[in-house]
C-alpha positions as CSV (number, residue, x, y, z in Angstrom):
1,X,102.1,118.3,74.0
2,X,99.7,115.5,73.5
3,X,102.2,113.4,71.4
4,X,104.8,114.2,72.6
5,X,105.8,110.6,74.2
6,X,104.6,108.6,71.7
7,X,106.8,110.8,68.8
8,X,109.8,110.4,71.4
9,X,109.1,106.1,71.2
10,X,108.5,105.9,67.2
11,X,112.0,108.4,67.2
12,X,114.0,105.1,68.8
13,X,113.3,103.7,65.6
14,X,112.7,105.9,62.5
15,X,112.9,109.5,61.6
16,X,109.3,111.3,60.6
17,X,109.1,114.6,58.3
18,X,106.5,117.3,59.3
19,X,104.2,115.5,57.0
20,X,104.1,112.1,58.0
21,X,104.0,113.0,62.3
22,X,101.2,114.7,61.3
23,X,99.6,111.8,59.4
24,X,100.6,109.5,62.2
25,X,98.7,111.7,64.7
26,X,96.0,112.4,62.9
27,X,94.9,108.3,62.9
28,X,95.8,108.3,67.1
29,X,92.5,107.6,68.8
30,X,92.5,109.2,72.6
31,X,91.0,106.8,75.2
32,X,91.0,107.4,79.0
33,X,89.7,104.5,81.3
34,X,89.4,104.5,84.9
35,X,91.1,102.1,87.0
36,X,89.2,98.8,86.9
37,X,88.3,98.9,83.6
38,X,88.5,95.3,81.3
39,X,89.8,96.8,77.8
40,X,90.1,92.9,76.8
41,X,88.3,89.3,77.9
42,X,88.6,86.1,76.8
43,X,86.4,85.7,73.5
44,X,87.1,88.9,72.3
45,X,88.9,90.4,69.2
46,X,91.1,92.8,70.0
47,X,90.2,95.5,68.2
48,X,93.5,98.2,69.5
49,X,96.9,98.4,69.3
50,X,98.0,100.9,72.4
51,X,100.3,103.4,73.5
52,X,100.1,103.8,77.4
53,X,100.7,107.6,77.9
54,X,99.6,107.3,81.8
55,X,99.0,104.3,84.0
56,X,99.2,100.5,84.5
57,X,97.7,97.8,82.6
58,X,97.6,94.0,83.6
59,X,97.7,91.0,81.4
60,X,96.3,87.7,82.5
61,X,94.5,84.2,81.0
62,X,92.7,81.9,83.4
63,X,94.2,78.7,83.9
64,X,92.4,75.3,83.8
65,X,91.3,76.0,87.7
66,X,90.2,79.1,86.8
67,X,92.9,81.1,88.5
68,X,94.4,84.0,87.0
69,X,97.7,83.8,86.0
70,X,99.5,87.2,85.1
71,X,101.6,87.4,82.3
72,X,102.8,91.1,81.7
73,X,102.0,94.6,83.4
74,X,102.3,97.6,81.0
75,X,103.0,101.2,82.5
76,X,103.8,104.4,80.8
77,X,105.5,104.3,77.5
78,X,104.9,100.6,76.9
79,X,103.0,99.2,73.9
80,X,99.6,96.7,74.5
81,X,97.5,94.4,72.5
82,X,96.8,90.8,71.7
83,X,99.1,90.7,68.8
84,X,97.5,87.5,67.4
85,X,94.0,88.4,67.8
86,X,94.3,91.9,66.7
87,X,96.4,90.5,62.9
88,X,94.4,87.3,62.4
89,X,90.8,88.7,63.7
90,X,90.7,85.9,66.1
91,X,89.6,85.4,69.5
92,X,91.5,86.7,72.8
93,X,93.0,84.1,75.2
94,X,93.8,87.1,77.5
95,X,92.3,89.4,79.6
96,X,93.3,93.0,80.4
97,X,92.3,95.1,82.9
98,X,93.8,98.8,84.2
99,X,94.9,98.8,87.2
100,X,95.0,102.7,87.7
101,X,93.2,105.3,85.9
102,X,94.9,105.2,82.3
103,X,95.4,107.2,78.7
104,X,96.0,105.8,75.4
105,X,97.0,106.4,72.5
106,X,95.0,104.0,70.1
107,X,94.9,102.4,66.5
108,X,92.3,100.2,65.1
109,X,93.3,97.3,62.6
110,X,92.2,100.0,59.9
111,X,94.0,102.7,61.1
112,X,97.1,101.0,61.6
113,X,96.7,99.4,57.7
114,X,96.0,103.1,56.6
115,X,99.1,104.3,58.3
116,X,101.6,101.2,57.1
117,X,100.0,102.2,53.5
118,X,100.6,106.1,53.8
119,X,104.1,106.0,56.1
120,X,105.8,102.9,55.0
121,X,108.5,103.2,57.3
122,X,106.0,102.5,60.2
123,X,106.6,98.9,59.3
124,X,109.9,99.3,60.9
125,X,108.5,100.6,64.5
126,X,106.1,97.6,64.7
127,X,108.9,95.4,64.0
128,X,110.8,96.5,66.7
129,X,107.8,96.1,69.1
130,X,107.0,92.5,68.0
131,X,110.6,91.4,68.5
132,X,111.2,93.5,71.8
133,X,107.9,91.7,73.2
134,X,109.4,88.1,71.8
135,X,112.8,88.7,73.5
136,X,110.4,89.7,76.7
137,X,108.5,86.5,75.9
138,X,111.1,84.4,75.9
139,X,113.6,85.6,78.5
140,X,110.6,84.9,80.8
141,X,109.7,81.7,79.8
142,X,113.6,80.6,80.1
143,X,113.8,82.4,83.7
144,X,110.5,80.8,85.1
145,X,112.3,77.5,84.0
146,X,115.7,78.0,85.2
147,X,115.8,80.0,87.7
148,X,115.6,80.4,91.7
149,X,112.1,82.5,92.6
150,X,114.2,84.9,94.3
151,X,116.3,85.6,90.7
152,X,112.7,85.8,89.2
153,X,111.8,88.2,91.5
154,X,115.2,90.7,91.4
155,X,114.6,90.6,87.7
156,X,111.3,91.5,88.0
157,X,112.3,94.4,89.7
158,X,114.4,95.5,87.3
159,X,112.2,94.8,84.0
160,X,109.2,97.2,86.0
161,X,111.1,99.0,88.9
162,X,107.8,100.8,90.0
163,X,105.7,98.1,89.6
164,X,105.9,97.1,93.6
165,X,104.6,100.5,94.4
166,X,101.6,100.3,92.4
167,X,99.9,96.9,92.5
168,X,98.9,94.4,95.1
169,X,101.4,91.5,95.8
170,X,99.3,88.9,94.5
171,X,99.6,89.9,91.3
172,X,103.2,90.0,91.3
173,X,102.9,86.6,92.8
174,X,100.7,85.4,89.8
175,X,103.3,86.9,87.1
176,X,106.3,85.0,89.2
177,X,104.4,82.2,89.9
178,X,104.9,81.6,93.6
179,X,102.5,82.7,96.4
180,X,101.9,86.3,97.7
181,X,103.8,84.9,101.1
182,X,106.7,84.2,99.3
183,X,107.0,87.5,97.7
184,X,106.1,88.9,101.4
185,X,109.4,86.5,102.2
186,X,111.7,87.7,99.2
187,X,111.3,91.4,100.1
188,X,112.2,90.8,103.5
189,X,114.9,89.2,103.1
190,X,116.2,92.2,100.9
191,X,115.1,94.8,103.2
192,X,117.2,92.9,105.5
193,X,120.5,93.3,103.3
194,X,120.2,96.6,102.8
């Protein structure tokens, strides 16, 4: 079933009738992007709000230098968007780019207003996703402070255990903010132990 996932993630939070899954649905957009593909750049107003039914996503910003610096992967059941440009209409710091060929699950600002208006309770799953991605938020910026690359790394692991499988080590390298080297170092070094 098509919604099948998505009905599974909004049941972690509320309970829909027959009447209001079917309004819920019925404002889904289906979009399928090959791998490669920039659904957000810099400038931009994010125009979605996503429900990642199959692949993986990348979020990055360019730093002063110009280098990319990543600052969340999405995979399957995993929410995306640029939270402030999509509410205030304003312009994307970020980039994101699918890093395998992906399907979403989509709302627009409009649908998602028209759904909050006719299934009041939806207010409740958003929630949830705005304070899961703060806790996210700020757990990271605490453990890219405090802690040991090698922590950052094992904890990485655990936040997206198949992530080392399906992108290049740079970009994990770019979300811990060490070199690809290092990382080549850390996972030896735990090969090694086991």
């Amino acid at each position: 079933m098509l919604y099948e996932n998505i009905l599974k993630n909004v049941s972690k939070c509320i309970t829909l009738t027959d009447e209001e899954t079917e309004r819920f649905t019925a404002l889904l957009t289906i979009r399928k992007e090959p791998k490669k593909t920039m659904l957000l750049q810099e400038g931009e107003i994010c125009q979605f709000e996503g429900y990642l039914q199959k692949g993986c996503v990348r979020i990055y910003y360019l730093d002063e230098n110009g280098f990319e610096v990543t600052l969340a992967f999405a995979v399957e059941d995993w929410w995306i968007s640029d939270i402030a440009s999509f509410h205030y209409h304003t312009a994307s710091s970020l980039y994101m780019e699918t890093l395998e060929e992906c399907e979403f699950l989509m709302l627009t600002p409009e649908t998602k207003e028209k759904l909050l208006d006719t299934v009041p309770k939806f207010e409740r799953v958003f929630r949830m996703l705005v304070q899961r991605r703060l806790a996210v938020l700020q757990n990271r910026l605490i453990h890219t402070m405090a802690k040991p690359a090698a922590e950052r790394y094992l904890e990485f692991i655990d936040l997206y255990p198949t992530i080392s499988q399906r992108v290049p080590q740079y970009y994990i390298a770019s979300y811990l903010g060490v070199s690809p080297e290092f990382v080549s170092i850390i996972r030896k070094r735990l090969a090694a132990k086991k």
